[in-house]
C-alpha positions as CSV (number, residue, x, y, z in Angstrom):
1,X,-2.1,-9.4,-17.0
2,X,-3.7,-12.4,-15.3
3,X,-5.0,-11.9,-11.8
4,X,-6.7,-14.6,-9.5
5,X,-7.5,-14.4,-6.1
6,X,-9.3,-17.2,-3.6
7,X,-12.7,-16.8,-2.6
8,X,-12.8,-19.0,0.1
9,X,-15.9,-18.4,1.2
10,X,-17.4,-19.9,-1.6
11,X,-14.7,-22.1,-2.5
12,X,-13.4,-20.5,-6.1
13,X,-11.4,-17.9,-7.8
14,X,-12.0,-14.4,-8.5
15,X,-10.1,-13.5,-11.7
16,X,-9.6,-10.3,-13.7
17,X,-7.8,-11.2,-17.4
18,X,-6.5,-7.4,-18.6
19,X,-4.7,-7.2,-22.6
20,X,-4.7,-4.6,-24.7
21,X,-6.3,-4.9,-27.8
22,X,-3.0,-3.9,-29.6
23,X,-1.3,-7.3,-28.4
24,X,-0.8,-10.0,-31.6
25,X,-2.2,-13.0,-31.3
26,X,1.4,-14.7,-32.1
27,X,2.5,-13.2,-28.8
28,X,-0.8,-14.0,-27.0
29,X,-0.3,-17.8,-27.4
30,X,3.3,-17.6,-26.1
31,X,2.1,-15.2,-23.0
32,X,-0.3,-17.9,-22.3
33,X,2.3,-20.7,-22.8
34,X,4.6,-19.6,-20.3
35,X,1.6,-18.5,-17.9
36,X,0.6,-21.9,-17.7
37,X,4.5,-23.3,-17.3
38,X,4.5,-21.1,-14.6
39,X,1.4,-22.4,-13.0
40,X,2.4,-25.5,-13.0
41,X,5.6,-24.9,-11.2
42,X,3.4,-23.1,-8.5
43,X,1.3,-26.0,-8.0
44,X,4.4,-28.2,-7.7
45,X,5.7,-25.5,-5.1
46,X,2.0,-25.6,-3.9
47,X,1.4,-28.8,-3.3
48,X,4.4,-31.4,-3.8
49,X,2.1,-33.5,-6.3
50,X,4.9,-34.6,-8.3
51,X,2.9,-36.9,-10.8
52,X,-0.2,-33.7,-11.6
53,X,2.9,-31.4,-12.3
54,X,4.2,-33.8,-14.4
55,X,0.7,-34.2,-16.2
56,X,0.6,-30.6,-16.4
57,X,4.1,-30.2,-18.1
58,X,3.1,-32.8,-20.8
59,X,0.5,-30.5,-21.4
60,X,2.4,-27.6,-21.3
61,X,4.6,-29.5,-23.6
62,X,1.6,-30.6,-26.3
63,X,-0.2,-26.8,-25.9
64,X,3.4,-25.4,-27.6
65,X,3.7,-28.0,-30.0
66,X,0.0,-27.5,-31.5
67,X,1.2,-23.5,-31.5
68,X,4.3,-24.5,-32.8
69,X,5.7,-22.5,-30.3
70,X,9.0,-24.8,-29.7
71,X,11.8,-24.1,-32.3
């Protein structure tokens, strides 16, 4: 479980990152994979910035090909 929250106070994020130890680290990578696919349709949602989602989804897109997460 990934949990942010905005401080904005002071302008930045709060965040508590909870796994169990027990998790692999095969299935790790793809939690994280999809965690960031999912925040970069938030941030599209978020903000309409068509061309940084895009940026995002390449990277997206190059994080699961150096996992070799794609099949």
């Amino acid at each position: 479980m990934l949990l942010s929250v905005w401080d904005s106070k002071n302008q930045e994020s709060l965040k508590i990152d909870l796994w169990t130890k027990d998790m692999p680290v095969d299935e790790m990578k793809i939690f994280f994979h999809q965690t960031l696919v999912s925040l970069s349709d938030t941030f599209m949602r978020a903000t309409q910035d068509e061309k940084m989602t895009a940026t995002m989804k390449d990277f997206c897109d190059y994080f699961a090909e150096k996992l070799e997460l794609k099949k």
